[in-house]
NUKOLDO-640549 format. One record per residue (C-alpha): x, y, z. Coordinates in steps of 0.2 Angstrom, whole numbers, padded with zeros to 4 digits, always signed. Each point is the difference from the previous one (the first is absolute). Layout:
BEGIN
XYZ...
This chain:
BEGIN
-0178+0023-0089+0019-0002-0001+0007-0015-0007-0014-0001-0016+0010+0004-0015+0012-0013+0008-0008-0011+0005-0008-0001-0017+0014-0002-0010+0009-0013+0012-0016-0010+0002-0002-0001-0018+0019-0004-0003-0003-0014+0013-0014-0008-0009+0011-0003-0014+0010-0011+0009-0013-0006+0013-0007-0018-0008+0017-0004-0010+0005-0018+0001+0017+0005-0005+0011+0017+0004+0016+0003-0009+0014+0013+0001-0008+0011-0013-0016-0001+0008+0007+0005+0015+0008+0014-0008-0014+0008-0010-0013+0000+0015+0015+0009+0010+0001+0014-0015-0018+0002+0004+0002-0003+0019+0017+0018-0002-0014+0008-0009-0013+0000+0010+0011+0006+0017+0010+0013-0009-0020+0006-0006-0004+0000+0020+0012+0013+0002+0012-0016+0009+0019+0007+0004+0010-0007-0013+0012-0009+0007-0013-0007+0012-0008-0006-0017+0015-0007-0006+0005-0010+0016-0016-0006+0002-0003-0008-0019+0019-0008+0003-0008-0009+0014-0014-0005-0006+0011-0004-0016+0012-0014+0008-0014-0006+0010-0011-0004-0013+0013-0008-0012+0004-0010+0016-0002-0020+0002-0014+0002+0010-0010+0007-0012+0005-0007-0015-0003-0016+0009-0016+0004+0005-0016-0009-0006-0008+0016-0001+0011+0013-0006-0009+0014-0001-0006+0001+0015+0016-0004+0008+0006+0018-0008-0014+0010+0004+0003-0007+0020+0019+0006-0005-0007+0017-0004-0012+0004+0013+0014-0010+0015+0012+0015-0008-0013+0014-0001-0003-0005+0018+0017+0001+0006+0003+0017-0011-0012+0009+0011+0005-0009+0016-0005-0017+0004-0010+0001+0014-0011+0014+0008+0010+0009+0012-0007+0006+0016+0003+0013+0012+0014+0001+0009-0005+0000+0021+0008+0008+0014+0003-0011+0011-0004+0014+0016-0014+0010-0008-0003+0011-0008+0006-0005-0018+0003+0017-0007-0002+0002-0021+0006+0017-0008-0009+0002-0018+0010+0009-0011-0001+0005-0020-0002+0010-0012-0016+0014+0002-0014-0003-0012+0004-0021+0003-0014+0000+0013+0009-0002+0016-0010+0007+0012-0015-0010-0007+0009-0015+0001+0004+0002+0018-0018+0003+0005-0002-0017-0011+0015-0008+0009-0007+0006+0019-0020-0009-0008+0010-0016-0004+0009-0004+0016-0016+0005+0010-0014-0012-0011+0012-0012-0004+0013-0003+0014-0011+0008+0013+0013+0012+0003+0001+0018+0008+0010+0013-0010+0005+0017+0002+0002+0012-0014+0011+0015-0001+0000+0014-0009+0018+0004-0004-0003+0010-0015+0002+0017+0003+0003+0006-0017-0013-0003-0011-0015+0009+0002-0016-0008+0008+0011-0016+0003-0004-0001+0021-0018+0004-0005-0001-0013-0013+0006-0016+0012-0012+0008+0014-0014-0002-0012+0005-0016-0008+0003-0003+0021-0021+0005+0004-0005-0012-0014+0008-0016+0008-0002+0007+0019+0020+0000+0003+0009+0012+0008+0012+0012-0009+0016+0007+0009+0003+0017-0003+0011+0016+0007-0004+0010-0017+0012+0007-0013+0010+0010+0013+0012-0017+0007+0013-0009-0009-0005-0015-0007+0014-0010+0011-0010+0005+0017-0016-0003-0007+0007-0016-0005+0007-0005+0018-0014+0007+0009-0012-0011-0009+0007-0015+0005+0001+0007+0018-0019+0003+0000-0001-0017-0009+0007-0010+0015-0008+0012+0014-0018-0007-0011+0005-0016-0004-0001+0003-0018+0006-0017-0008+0007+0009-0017+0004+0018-0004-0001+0006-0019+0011+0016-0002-0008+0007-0017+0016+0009-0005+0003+0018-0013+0001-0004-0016+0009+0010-0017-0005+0003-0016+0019-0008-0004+0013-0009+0011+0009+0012+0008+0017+0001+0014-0013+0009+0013-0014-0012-0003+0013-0016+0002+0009+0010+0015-0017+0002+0010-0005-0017-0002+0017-0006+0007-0001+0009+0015-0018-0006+0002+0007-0019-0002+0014+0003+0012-0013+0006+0014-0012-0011-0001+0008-0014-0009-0015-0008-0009-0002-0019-0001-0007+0004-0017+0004+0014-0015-0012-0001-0011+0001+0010-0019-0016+0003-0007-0001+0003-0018-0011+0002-0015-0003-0015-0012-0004+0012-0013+0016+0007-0002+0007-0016-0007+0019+0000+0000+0000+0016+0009-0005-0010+0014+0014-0008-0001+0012+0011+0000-0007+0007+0016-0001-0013+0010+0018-0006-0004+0006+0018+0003-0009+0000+0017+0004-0017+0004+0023+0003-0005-0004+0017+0011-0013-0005+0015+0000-0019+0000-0020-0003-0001-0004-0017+0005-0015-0001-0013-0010+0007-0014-0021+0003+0002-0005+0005-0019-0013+0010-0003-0015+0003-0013+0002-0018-0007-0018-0002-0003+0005+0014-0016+0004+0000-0017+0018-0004+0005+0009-0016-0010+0008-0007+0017+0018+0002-0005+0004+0009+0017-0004-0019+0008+0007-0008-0008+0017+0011+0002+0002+0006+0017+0001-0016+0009+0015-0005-0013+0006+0016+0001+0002+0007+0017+0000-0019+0010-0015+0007+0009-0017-0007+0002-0015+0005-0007-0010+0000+0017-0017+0008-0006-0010+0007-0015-0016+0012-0001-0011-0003-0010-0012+0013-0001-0003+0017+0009-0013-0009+0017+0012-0001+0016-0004-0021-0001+0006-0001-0015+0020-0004+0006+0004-0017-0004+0014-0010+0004+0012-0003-0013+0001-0022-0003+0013-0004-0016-0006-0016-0005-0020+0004+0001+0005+0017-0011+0010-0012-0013-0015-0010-0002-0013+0013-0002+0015+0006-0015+0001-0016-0008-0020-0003+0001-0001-0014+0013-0012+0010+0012+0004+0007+0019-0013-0012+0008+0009+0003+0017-0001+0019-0002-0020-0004-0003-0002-0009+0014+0008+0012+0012-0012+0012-0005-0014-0010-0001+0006-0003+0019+0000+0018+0005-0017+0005-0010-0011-0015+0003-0008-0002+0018+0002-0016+0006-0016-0003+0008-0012+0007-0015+0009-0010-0013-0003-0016+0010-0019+0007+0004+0002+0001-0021+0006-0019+0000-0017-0003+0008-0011+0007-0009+0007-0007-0017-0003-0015+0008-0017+0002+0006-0004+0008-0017-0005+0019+0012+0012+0011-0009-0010+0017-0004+0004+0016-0009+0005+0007+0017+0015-0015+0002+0005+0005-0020+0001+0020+0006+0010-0006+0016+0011-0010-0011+0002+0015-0014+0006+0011+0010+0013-0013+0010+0009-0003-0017+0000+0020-0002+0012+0002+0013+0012-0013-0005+0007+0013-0015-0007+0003-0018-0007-0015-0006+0010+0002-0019+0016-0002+0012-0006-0017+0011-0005-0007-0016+0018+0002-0006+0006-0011+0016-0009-0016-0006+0011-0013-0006-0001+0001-0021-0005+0016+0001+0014+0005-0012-0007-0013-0013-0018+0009-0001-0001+0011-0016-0003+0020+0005+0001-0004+0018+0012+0017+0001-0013+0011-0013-0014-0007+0016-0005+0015+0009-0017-0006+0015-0010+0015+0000-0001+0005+0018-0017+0011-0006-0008-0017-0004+0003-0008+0015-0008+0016+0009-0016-0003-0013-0003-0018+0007+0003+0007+0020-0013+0014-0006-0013-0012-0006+0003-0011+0014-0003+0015+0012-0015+0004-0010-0009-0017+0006-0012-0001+0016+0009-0011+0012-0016-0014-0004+0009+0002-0020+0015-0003+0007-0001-0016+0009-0015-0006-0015+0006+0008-0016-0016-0011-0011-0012+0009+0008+0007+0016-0010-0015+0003-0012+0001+0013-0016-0007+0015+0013+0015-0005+0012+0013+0000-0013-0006+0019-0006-0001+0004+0018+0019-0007+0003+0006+0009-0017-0006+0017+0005+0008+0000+0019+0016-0009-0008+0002+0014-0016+0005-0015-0010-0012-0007-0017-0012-0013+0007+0009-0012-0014+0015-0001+0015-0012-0001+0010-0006-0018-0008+0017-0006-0006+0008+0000+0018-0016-0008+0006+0003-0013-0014+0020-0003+0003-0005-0001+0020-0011-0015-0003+0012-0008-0012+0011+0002+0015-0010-0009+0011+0000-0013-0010+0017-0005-0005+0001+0002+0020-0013-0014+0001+0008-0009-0012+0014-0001+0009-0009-0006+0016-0004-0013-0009+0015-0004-0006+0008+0001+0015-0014-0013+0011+0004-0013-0015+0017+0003+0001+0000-0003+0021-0010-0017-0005+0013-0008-0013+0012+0009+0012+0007+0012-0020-0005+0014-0002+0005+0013+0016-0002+0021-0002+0011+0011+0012-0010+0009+0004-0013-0011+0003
């Protein structure tokens, strides 16, 4: 994931500093020695570096914080308010045509994964703002490029605007906007030709497609990968084009998230989105201040919650509620709730949005097996339905019976037998708990 090597070294810096009762000059100094390191390590542009530490800098030696009855904690809220602003403050949302539709060209590089993005981008607006977008093919150039955005079109049952490779991009362009209107297509995604390299022909095209249609949106997708690279790019296409935002790709990679936390400072144009894995759900919207946190180890509860909301159905959980209550919960209710967390992302990744994640030792070397996840959901499948709802009356012939149909050693068969029976009671525990604490009017559970 990007961000780790950062967010290591800066989360360690920052614990130096964390409890101190006291924080002079030269403390200030050394942790932002560490602080320079660490950025330019990222791959940070160095003069972006360089303004951010002389912010942080005066800040930190400020009366505010020198002042403070906690020090250390008043410089690490210095740090994370300045990484904040660094990569832009506050999320930035699309920009909407106020007489639909609102019409966004895509433009970059090839190989960034524009076309993928706008079949990600058309997927967001649809399951998240109910919306109802257009795409367009307007790559004539690269081979397979039309049929790519149909396919990528098929898979989330949207239509594609097409007139093949023969048309020039322009009247694609304006005649997509026309069918738009005449089907009342609220947003229409132009998925534009990319190059190898910035070029006059490429920048020439794009113009002209922008003076036709004139877009309420440019968005420049690029590549997280590529580090400075990315940089560059997007400044070159933002001096020549004027994008109105960035959407970085592949930064669920090996990547060490200087691009971040460069273009924003760099080019004065907001980081609108970022993908985070190759599934056309994984497109996120791009939120400063919960990325700062996630950086400096304080969790991205929010982010959790959000999708928590969007994988969680709100009538099973409370049916769950229920039967925690009532003491009911059966192997079939842990299966439902296994495969509820599954689509909320890697597990290894939501555990990293907890609060104090950062301080947990290894938490980075953690890797959840997703095999081992599909063992339990084997054995559970394995069970007769009467197993399921009654796992003690699962005997030594049972158990062999549920290894064999599962393919997993009958000793998993017994230890998730034994761990779903120590979860039923800690559940009842809690019940308990909970009816004492409604008595003496203490103890209250949320989700009780």
């Amino acid at each position: 994931m990007a961000f780790e090597g950062l967010a290591d070294r800066l989360q360690s810096t920052m614990q130096k500093i964390r409890g101190k009762g006291k924080v002079t000059e030269a403390d200030v100094k050394a942790m932002m020695r560490e602080v320079r390191l660490a950025l330019l390590y990222a791959d940070v542009n160095l003069k972006v570096v360089k303004d951010f530490i002389k912010k942080v800098s005066e800040r930190a030696v400020g009366q505010e914080v020198m002042r403070s009855l906690t020090p250390g904690q008043q410089v690490i809220k210095v740090v994370k308010e300045e990484l904040t602003a660094l990569m832009g403050g506050e999320q930035s949302k699309i920009a909407v045509s106020p007489k639909p539709p609102t019409v966004i060209m895509m433009v970059g590089l090839q190989g960034a994964g524009k076309t993928t993005t706008t079949g990600k981008l058309a997927n967001h607006l649809r399951k998240k703002h109910n919306r109802n977008p257009l795409l367009v093919a307007a790559d004539i150039y690269r081979p397979a490029a039309i049929k790519q955005l149909q396919t990528l079109g098929k898979q989330i049952n949207m239509p594609v605007f097409t007139l093949g490779d023969k048309v020039n991009p322009v009247d694609i362009a304006k005649k997509a906007v026309e069918q738009a209107r005449t089907d009342h297509h609220d947003y229409v995604l132009i998925d534009t030709a990319g190059r190898l390299h910035i070029d006059g022909e490429l920048m020439d095209e794009l113009k002209n497609i922008k003076d036709a249609v004139k877009p309420d949106e440019i968005f420049l997708v690029v590549d997280a990968m590529t580090g400075q690279d990315a940089v560059n790019v997007a400044k070159s296409f933002n001096e020549q084009l004027g994008i109105t935002g960035v959407i970085l790709t592949k930064l669920d990679g090996d990547t060490r998230g200087g691009a971040a936390l460069s273009i924003r400072a760099v080019t004065e144009k907001p980081i609108k989105f970022v993908g985070l894995g190759e599934k056309l759900d994984q497109l996120e919207p791009f939120h400063p201040e919960r990325m700062a946190s996630r950086i400096l180890g304080m969790g991205d509860v929010l982010t959790l919650i959000e999708k928590a909301q969007a994988s969680v159905d709100e009538e099973k959980a409370k049916e769950l509620e229920k039967k925690m209550r009532t003491m009911s919960f059966t192997l079939d209710d842990f299966l439902e709730q296994l495969s509820q967390v599954r689509n909320m992302g890697p597990l290894d990744e939501l555990l990293k949005m907890l609060p104090g994640a950062g301080k947990m030792k290894g938490l980075n070397n953690i890797h959840i097996d997703e095999k081992q996840i599909r063992h339990v959901e084997a054995i559970i499948q394995s069970m007769t339905t009467e197993e399921k709802q009654k796992p003690e009356i699962i005997n030594a012939s049972r158990k062999r019976r549920i290894a064999k149909g599962s393919g997993r050693p009958i000793q998993e068969v017994n230890r998730l037998l034994k761990q779903f029976e120590e979860m039923k009671k800690m559940m009842k525990q809690m019940t308990n708990m909970q009816k004492k604490g409604k008595k003496r009017g203490a103890l209250k559970f949320p989700f009780m």
